[in-house]
N, C-alpha and C positions, 0 to 999 in steps of 0.2 A: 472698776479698774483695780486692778492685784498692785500689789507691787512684788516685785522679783525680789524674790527672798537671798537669792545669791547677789545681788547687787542691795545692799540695803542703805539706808537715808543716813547721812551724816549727823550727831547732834548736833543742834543748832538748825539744821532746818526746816522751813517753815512747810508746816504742813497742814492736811483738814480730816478732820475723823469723822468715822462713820459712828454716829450717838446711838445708843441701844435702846431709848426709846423709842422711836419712830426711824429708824434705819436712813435720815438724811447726813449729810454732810455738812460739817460745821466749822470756821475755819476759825484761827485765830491760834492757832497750837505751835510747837516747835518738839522736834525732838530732843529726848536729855538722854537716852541712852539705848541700845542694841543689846537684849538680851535672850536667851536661849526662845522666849517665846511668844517675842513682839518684840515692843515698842516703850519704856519710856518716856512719857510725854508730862508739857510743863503749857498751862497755859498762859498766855501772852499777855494779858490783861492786868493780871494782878500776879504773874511769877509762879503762881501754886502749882505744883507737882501732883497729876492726878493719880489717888491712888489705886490705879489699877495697871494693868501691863495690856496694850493694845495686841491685839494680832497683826502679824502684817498685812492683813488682807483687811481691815479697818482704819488704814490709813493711806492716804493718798497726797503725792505735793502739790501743796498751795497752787491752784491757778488763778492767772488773772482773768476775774470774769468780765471786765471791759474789753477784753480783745474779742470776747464770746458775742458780742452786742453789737447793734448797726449803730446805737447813739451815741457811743464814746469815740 
């Protein structure tokens, strides 16, 4: 999933990044700010601001995976 770079995520929300290790999806992040070429992001855990600048195409919003599920 992209996300639409003309519509981009407010800070503050909650989002999941694609890790450049193994290209999965990891959630627990928020965005801290919109800059010319990604994403500022801050994770949720412990506050720390990652030092790097996401793409927008390495970020997606947080979903909830219990509604993905038959057992929740």
């Amino acid at each position: 999933m992209s996300t639409d770079r003309s519509e981009p995520l407010a800070p503050g929300a909650a989002i999941e990044v694609r890790t450049h290790f193994d290209g999965r999806w990891a959630r627990g992040f928020e965005v801290i700010a919109v800059v010319d070429e990604g994403y500022r992001v801050r994770r949720l855990s412990d506050g720390v601001e990652l030092p790097t600048v996401f793409a927008f195409d390495d970020i997606r919003p947080h979903r909830d995976r219990r509604r993905d599920t038959w057992w929740y």
